[in-house]
C-alpha positions in Angstrom: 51.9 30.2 86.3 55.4 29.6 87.8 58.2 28.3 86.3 59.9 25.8 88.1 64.2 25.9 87.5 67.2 24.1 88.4 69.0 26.5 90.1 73.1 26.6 88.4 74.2 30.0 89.8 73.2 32.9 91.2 73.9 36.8 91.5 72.7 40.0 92.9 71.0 40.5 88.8 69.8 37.0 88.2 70.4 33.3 87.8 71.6 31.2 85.9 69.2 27.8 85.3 68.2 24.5 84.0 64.9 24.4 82.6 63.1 20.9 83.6 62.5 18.8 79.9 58.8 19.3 78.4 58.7 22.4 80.1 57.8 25.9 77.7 60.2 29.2 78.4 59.3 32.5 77.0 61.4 34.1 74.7 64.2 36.3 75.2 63.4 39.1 76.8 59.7 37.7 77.5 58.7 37.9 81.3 58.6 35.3 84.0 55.8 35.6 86.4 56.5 35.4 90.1 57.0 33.0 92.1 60.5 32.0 90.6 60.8 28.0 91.9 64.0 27.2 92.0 65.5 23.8 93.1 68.8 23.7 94.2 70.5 20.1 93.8 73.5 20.9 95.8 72.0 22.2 98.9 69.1 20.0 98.0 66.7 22.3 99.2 63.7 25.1 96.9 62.8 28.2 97.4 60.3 30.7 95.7 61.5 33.8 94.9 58.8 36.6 95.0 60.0 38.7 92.5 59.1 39.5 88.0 61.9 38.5 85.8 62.8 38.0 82.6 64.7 36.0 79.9 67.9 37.1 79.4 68.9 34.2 77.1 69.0 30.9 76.0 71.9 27.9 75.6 71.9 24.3 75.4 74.5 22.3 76.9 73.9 18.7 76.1 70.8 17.8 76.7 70.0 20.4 78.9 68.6 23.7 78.3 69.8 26.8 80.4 68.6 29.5 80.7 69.4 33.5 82.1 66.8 35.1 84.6 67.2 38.8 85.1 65.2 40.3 87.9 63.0 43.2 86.8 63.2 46.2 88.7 63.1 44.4 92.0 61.3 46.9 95.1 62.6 47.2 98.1 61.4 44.0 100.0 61.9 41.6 96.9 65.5 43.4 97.0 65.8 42.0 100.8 64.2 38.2 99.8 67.3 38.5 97.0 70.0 39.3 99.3 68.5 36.8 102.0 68.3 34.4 98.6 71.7 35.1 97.7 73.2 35.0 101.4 71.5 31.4 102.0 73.0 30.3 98.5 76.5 31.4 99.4 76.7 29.6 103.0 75.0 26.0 101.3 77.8 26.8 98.4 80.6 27.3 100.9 81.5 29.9 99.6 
C-alpha cells in the first residue's frame, strides 16, 4: 500500500518528509512500496513517484514526524520520472 508524505525537500537520492499523524512507517532501512504520494504544500500540488524506496531515518520535530526516503536502485525510466520530479520541484521552489 502507498504511503502518502508531505513532501519537505527533495534530491537526486531521496526526500526528505512529513509523515501524516496516525499513519505507520517502516523501520529504518525497511522498504516503501511504490507509488511514493507525495503532497507538496508549497506548490500545492501531488505527485506519485513510481519508484521502491526505503527509510533512511527517523526525527521528530515538534509534533511532526519526518522522515528520510532513499530511492532503491532506481532503473532507467524511474531515473527520468526523478529528474522530471526533481526539475518540476525546483521551478515551483524558484529555485
Amino acid at each position: 500500500c502507498a504511503l502518502p508524505i508531505y513532501l519537505v525537500d527533495a534530491s537526486e537520492g531521496g526526500l526528505h518528509c512529513i509523515v501524516p499523524e496516525g499513519r505507520t512507517v517502516p523501520a529504518v532501512g525497511g522498504q516503501i512500496d511504490s507509488p511514493l504520494l507525495l503532497h507538496d504544500h508549497a506548490a500545492n500540488s501531488e505527485i506519485a513517484l513510481e519508484v521502491v524506496s526505503r527509510v533512511a531515518w527517523h526525527g521528530e520535530n515538534g509534533s511532526s514526524r519526518r522522515i528520510g526516503v532513499e530511492f532503491s536502485d532506481p532503473n532507467g525510466s524511474q531515473l527520468d520520472q526523478i529528474e522530471r520530479f526533481l526539475a518540476m520541484f525546483d521551478r515551483e521552489r524558484g529555485s
